[in-house]
N, C-alpha and C positions, 0 to 999 in steps of 0.2 A: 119235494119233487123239483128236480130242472129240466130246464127247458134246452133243449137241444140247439149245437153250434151250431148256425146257418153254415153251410159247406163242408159239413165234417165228411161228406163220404168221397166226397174230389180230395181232398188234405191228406186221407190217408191214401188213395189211390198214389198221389204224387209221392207219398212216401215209398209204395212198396218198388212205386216206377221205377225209381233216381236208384233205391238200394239194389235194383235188378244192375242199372245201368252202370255204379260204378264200378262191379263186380266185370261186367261183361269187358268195358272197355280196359281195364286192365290184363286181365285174361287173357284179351284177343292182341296183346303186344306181349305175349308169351315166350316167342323164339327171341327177341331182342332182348328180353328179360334175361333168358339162358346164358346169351352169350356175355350178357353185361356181368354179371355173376360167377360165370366161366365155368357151369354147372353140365356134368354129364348128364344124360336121359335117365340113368338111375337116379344120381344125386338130387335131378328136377324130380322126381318121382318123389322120393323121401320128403324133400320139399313141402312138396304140394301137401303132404300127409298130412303136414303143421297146421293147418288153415283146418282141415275136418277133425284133429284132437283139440283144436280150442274151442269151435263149438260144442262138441261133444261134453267138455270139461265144464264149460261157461250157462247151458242152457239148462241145466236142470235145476239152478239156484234163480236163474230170472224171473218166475214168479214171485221170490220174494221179494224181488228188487223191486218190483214192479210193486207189490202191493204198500212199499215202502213208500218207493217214491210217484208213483204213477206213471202210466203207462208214459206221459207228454215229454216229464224229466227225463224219464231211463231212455227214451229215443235218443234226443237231445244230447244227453253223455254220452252216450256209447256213439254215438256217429260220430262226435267231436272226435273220440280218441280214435275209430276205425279209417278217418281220412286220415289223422294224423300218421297212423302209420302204414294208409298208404302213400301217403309222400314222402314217409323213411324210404319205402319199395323203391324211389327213384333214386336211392344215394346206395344203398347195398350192396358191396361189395364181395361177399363171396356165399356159398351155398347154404352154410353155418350161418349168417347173418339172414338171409331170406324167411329159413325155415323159422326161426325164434322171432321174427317179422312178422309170419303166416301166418304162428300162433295168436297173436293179438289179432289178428285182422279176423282169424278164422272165433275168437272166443266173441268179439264185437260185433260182429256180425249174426253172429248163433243169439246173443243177448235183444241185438236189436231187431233180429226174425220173431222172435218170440214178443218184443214188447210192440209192434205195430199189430202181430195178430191180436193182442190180447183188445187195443185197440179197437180194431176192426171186428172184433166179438163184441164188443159194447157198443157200436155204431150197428149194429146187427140185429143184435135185440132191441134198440130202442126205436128202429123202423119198422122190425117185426118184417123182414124183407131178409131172404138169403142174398145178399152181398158178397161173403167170401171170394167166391170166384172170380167174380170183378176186381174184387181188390188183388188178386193173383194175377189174374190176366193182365193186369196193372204189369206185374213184376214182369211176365213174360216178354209185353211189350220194350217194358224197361233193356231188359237183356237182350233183344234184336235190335235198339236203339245205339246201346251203347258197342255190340260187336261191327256195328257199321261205325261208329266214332272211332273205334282201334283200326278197325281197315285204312280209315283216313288217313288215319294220323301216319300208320304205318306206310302209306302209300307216300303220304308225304315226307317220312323219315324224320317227322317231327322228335324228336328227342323225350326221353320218359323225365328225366326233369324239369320239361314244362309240361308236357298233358297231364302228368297224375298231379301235379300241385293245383294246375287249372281245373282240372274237372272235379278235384276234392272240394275245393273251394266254392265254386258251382250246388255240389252236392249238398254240403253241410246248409250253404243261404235258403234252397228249396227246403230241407228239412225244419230251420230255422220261419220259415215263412209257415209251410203246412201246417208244424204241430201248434199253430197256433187256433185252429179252425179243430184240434184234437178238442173231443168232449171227456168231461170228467168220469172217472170211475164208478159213480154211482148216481150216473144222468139217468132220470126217468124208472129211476128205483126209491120206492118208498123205504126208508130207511128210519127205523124203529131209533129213538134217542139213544139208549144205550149200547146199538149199534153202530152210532157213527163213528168210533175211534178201532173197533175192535171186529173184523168183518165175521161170521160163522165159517170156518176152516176147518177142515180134516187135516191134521198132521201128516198121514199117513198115506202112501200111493194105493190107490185102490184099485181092483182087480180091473174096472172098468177102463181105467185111464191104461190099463196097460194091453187090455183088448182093442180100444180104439189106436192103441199104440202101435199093435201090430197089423192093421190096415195101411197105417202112412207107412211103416215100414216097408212092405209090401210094395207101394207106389211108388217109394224111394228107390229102391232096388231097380223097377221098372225104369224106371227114369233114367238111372244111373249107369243102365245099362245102353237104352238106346242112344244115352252120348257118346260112350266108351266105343261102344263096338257093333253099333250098325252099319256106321258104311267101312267100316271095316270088313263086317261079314260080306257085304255085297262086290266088298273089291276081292278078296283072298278067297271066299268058297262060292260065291256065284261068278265070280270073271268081270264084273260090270266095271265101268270105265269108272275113275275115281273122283268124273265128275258126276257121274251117275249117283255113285256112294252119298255124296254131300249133296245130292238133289232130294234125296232120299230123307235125310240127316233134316234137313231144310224144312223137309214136309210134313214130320215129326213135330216139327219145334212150332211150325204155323196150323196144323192141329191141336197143341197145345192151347196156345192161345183161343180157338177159334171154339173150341170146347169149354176154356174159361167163362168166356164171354156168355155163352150157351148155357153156361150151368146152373147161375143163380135162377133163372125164369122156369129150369125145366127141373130143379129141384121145388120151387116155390107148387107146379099146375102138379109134379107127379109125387114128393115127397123123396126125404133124402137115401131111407133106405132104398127104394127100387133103385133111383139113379147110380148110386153104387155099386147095388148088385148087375147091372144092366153095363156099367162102365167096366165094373172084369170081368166080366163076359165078352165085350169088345175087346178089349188091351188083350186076354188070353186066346182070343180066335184071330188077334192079329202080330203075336208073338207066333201062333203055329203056321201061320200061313207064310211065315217070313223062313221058319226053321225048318217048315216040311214041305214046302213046295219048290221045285228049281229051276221058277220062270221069274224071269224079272220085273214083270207086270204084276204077281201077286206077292213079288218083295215090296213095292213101293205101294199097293193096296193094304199087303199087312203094317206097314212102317205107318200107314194114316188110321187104321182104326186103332195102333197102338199108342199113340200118341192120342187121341179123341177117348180110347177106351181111358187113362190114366190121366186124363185134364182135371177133370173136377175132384178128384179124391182126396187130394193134402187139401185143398184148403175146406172141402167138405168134414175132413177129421178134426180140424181146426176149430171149428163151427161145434162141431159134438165135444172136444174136450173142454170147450169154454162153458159148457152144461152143464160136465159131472154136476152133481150138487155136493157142495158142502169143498168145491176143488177150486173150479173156476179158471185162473191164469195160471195157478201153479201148476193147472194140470195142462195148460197147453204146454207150458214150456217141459214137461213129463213126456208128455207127447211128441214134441218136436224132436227130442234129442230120440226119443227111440228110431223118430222118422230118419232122422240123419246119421244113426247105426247103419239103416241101410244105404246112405252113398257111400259111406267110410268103408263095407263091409261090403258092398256088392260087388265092386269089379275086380278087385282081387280073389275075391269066390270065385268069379267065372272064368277067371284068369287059370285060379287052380284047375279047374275043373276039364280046361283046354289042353294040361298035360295029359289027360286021357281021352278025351274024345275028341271030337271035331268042335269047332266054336258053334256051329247051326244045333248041336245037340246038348250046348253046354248052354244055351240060351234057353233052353225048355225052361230051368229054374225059373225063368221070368213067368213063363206060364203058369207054373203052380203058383207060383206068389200072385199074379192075377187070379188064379182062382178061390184063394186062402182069402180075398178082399168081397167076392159072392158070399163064403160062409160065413164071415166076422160081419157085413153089412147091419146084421139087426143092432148089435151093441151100438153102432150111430145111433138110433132114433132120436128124434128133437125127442128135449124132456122143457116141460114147461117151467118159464122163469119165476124162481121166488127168493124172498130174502130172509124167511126164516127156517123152510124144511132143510133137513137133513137125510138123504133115500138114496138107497139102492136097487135097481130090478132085482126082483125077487133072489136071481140065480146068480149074481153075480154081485158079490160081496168084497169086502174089504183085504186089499192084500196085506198079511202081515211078515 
């Protein structure tokens, strides 16, 4: 048995913070990116794809990384190389260069989304405390942190080859400092002798990892959606002013948070299935109120319970794929990428979808996909932790 790191749940906190933050502040020096690149609005479009095909590519193999090297090392690597190239990002000279840039940033970051959760799943169990959300909340903070450090910067006209080298460098020392407060793999797990070199693993994706899989996808979409095209709806089919749009946007992103924060206590008193079922039920009643009503008061009340409604659910799914039995990390990182199907997949579906109808009707998707996260809610259930069973719910078996 060990004995748990003093600070491990601040350590990972500050990991998921900095990995929100280096994203964001880069991002948000996005127009000056374009023009350094000399990138059209399609070409950036294409671009940007780069960044969501390497996670896509990189994250369904990170559990094995992880169970190779642990969760502390694989952070560790993969940030090194993920600042490293984004401080290529500040030398990149044309669209071709960016995108093949993206990729590594976008595969590094899919690797190192998956090994802090896997992390932050075994800091979970060994408090026996739902956590996740805190640790998300983390990231959320992280990303309102770092979109004010790009305002800055950009207000200041600071240059991209001194911010992104400075704030990589920043990034990688907090990572460098944190995972050292990271607990091992198999803290506070009784671990049978001829177990310790050889963990119990299923081979294989099982039906369950890919029901919980389509719950985060589901949130992902959600998500993906109210960044792409809410206050765009409110500017182009409600009329509202385009500061109104981004007040809107604002209040979204600060229900997110506000709901993280909220989620670990109110999954802990009510259990994770209702919280679920009860969070698309919010997110779906305030997707409609945003898509079927045409006052502006119950855009900005729908944009808050759709953001509140879809806080706690990724990293709730994160929480249940670190369960499965017999899966563990592999299945988060199984799970993560189907989640990140739907950013890759979402806004270009609605996008499709706008050549036929109105954007306010093309957004309903979002609704069904909050309501498809009420009926999947039971395959979450905490399943209690052990080191030797091998189970499935009755109904839900092994995908072959």
């Amino acid at each position: 048995m060990h004995t748990p790191v003093k600070g491990s749940v601040p350590a990972v906190v500050a990991v998921f913070t900095i990995n929100g933050a280096l994203m964001a502040q880069a991002y948000a020096r996005m127009p000056q990116l374009r023009d350094q690149v000399g990138a059209t609005p399609a070409q950036l479009g294409l671009a940007l794809v780069g960044g969501g095909i390497g996670s896509v590519l990189a994250m369904p193999w990170t559990g094995r990384v992880v169970e190779r090297w642990g969760s502390k090392n694989t952070v560790r690597v993969v940030a090194l190389v993920n600042v490293l190239a984004w401080v290529a990002v500040a030398w990149t000279g044309s669209p071709l260069a960016l995108a093949a840039t993206l990729v590594f940033i976008g595969a590094t970051t899919g690797m190192w989304d998956v090994a802090m959760n896997v992390q932050g799943h075994h800091v979970e169990r060994l408090r026996d405390r739902s956590l996740m959300p805190r640790l998300h909340a983390g990231f959320s903070a992280g990303t309102l942190a770092g979109a004010l450090v790009g305002v800055l910067t950009a207000k200041l006209t600071l240059p991209l080859q001194v911010q992104l080298p400075v704030f990589s460098a920043l990034t990688f020392a907090v990572v460098i400092v944190a995972t050292r407060r990271f607990i091992g793999e198999h803290a506070g797990v009784e671990v049978m002798p001829e177990q310790e070199t050889v963990a119990p693993t299923r081979s294989g994706i099982t039906a369950l990892e890919v029901l919980i899989g389509l719950i985060t996808l589901s949130t992902a979409i959600g998500e993906g959606a109210a960044n792409d095209w809410l206050a765009l709806l409110l500017v182009d089919v409600r009329d509202a002013p385009p500061a109104f749009g981004a007040l809107t946007f604002a209040a979204f992103n600060l229900t997110m948070l506000v709901g993280r924060l909220a989620g670990g206590p109110a999954i802990e008193r009510f259990g994770r299935v209702w919280v679920l079922r009860v969070s698309g039920l919010c997110a779906c009643a305030g997707v409609l109120l945003v898509c079927l009503v045409p006052m502006l008061g119950a855009a900005v009340l729908g944009g808050l319970l759709w953001g509140l409604g879809l806080a706690t659910v990724f990293p709730a799914t994160m929480s249940a794929a670190g369960e499965v039995p017999g899966r563990g990390q592999r299945a988060i990182g199984v799970v993560s990428t189907i989640g990140y199907g739907g950013f890759l997949l979402g806004a270009p579906t609605i996008g499709l979808l706008t050549s036929h109808v109105g954007l306010d009707r093309a957004l309903l998707l979002v609704a069904g996909f909050a309501a498809l996260i009420v009926v999947l809610a039971r395959y979450a259930a905490p399943v209690p932790a052990t080191s030797h069973e091998v189970h499935e719910p009755d109904d839900v078996g092994p995908l072959r």
